[in-house]
C-alpha positions in Angstrom: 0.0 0.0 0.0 2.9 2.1 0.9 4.8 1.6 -2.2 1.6 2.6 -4.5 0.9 5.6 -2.4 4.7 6.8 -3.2 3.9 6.0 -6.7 1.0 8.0 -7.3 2.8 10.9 -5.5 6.0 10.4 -7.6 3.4 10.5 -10.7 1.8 13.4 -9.6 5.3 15.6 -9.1 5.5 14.5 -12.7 2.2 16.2 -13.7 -0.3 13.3 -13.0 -3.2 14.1 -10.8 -2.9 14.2 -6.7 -2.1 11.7 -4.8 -4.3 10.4 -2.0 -4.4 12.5 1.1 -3.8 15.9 -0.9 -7.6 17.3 0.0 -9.1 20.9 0.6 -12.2 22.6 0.9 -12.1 23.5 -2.6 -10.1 20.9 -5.4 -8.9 23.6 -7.2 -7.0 24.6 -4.3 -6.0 21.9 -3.4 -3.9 21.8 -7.0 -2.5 25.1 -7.1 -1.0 24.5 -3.9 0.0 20.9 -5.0 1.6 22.7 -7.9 3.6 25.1 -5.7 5.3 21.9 -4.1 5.4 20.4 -7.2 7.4 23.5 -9.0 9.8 24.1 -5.9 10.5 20.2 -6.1 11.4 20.7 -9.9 13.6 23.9 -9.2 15.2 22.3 -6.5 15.9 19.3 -8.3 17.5 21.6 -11.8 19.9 23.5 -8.7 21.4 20.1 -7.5 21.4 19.2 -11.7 23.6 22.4 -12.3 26.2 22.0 -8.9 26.5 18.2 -10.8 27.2 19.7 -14.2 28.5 23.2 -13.6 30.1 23.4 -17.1 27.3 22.3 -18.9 25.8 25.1 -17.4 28.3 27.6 -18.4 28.1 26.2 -21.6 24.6 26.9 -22.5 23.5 29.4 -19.9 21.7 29.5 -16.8 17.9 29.7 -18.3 18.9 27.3 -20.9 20.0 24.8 -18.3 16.6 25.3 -16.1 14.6 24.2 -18.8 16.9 21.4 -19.7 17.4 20.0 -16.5 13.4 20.1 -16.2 13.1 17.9 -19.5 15.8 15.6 -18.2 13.8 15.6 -14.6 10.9 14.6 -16.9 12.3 11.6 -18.7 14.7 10.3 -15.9 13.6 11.7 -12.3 15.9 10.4 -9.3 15.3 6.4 -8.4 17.2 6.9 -5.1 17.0 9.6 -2.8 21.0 10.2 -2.8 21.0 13.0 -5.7 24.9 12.0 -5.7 23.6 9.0 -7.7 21.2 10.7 -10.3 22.6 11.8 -13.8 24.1 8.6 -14.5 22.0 9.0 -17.8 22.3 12.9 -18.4 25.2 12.3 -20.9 22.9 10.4 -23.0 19.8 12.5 -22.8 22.2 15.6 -24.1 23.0 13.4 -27.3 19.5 13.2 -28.2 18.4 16.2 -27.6 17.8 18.3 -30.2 18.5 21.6 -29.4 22.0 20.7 -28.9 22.6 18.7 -31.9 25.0 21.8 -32.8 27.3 21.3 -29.9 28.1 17.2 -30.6 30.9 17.3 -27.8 28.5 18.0 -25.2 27.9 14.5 -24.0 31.1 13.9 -23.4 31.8 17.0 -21.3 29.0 15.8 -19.4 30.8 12.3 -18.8 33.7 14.4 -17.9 31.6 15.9 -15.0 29.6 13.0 -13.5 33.0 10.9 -13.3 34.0 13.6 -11.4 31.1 13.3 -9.2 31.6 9.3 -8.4 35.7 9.9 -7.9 34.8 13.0 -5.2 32.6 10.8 -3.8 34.0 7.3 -3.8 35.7 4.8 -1.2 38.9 6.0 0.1 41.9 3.7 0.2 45.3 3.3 2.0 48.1 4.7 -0.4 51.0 2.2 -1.4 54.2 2.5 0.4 56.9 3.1 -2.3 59.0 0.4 -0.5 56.9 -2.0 -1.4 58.1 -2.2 -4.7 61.7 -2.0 -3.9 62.3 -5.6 -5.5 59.7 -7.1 -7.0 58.9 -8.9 -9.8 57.2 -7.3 -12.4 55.9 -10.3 -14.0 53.8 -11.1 -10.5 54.1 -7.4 -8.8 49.7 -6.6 -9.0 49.1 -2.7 -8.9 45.9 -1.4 -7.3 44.5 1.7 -8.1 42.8 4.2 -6.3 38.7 3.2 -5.9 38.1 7.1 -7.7 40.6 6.7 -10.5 38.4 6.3 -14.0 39.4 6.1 -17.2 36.7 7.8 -19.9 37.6 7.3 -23.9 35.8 9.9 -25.4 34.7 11.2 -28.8 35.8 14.7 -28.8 38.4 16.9 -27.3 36.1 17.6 -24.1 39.0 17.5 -21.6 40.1 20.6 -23.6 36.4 21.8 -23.4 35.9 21.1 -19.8 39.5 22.9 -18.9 38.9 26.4 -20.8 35.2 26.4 -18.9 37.0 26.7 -15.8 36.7 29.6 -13.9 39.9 32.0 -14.7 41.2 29.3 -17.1 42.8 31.0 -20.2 41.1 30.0 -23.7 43.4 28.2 -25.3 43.2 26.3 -28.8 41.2 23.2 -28.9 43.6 19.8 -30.3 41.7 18.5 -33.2 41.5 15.0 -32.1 39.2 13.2 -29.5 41.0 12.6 -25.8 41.2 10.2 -22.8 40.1 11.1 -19.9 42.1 10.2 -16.6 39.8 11.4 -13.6 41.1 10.7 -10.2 40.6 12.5 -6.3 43.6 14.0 -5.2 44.9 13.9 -1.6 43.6 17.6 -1.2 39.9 16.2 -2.2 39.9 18.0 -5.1 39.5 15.8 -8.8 41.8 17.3 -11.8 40.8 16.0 -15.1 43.9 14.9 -16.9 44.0 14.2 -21.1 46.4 11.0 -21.3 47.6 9.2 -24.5 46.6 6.1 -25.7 49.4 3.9 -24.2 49.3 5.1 -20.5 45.0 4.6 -20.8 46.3 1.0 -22.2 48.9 0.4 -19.1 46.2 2.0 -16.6 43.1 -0.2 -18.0 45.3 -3.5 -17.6 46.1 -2.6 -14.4 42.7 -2.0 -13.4 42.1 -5.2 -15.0 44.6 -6.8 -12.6 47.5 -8.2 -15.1 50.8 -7.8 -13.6 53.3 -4.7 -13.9 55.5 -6.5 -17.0 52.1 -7.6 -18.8 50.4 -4.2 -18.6 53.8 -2.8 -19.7 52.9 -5.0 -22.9 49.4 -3.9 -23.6 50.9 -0.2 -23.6 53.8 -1.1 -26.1 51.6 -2.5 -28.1 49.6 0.7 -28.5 52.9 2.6 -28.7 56.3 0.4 -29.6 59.4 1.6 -26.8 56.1 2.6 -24.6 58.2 3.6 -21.1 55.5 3.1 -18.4 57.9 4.8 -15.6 56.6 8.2 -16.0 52.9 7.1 -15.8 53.5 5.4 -12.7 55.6 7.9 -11.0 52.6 10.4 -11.8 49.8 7.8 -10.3 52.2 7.3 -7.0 52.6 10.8 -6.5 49.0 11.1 -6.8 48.0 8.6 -4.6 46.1 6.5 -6.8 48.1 3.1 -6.4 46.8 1.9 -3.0 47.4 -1.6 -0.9 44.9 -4.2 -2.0 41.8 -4.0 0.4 42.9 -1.5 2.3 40.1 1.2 3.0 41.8 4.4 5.2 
């Protein structure tokens, strides 16, 4: 009984009629003020849309984005009531959606920012002592990575994008090519977006994948012959995104 009541009510903030229990003297009362908490839901709902997805918002504009964000609330309202989680499908709502079909790259900026979302709010993890791989065997040594780290292989230069819509960021030119994305929380809380080439997102998905140092090493030369992974995994270590294996801080 519970679960149909929240159903009808959940209709209703979507424009169906009132749910049970929403009475007054006069019904036409009753649904104005049904409509004021249905429109303050809505508008609260497109605020916690735009802190997800600032730069989508900076890319269009503010009104833009209200009406936007109310379409999207239309076709794929929250399922949970930890806003963290909705959006998961606002990346492919943009691609369809019409208005924007002049602005192709937009999806992926919006990838960009909901990764950025999970990593900020994701599991934290002890970081891996450097020692520990004084001596080891490449062939067996296992690197873990940090439970925020993500990899995104996108269709556009949107790291580019998502960089120059900063605020204070200069404009500088866009590379003509699409990027990787390497996303990953810092130790100051704060998640950079990084563009990385196709032989580091190689090493970094094997990894991930759990091969061994020397056979991710492999699966980066073959995207790029005399491939040196050193440099990667200095950057990941000073990072703090190789972490002991089940380790939680």
């Amino acid at each position: 009984m519970q679960a149909e009541i929240l159903t009808r009510f959940q209709a209703a903030l979507r424009g169906g009629p009132l749910p049970p229990g929403v009475t007054a003297t006069d019904p036409a009362e009753a649904a104005r003020r049904f409509d004021v908490y249905r429109n303050n839901v809505a508008t609260s709902l497109s605020r916690a849309l735009a802190r997800r997805f600032p730069v989508i918002e900076r890319l269009v504009g503010a009104p833009f984005f209200a009406a936007l964000a109310r379409a999207y609330l239309a076709e794929d309202p929250p399922r949970s009531p930890v806003l963290a989680e909705w959006g998961a499908g606002f990346a492919a709502f943009l691609s369809g959606f019409a208005p924007l079909a002049h602005l192709p790259w937009i999806a992926d900026v919006a990838r960009i920012e909901f990764a950025r979302g999970r990593a900020y709010h994701a599991a934290d993890a002890r970081p891996l002592d450097p020692a520990a791989l004084a001596g080891a065997d490449p062939a067996r040594l296992r690197l873990h990575l940090h439970p925020s780290l993500a990899v995104l292989r996108l269709d556009h230069p949107a790291v580019s994008i998502w960089q120059r819509h900063q605020p204070g960021a200069p404009e500088t030119p866009l590379p003509g090519t699409a990027q990787i994305a390497l996303i990953l929380r810092d130790p100051r809380g704060e998640v950079p977006v990084e563009a990385i080439p196709p032989a580091d997102a190689a090493l970094i998905a094997a990894l991930a994948a759990g091969a061994p140092l020397a056979r991710a090493a492999r699966a980066a030369e073959q995207v790029q012959p005399g491939h040196d992974p050193g440099p990667r995994l200095v950057a990941l270590m000073r990072a703090g995104a190789l972490v002991e294996a089940g380790a939680p801080c």
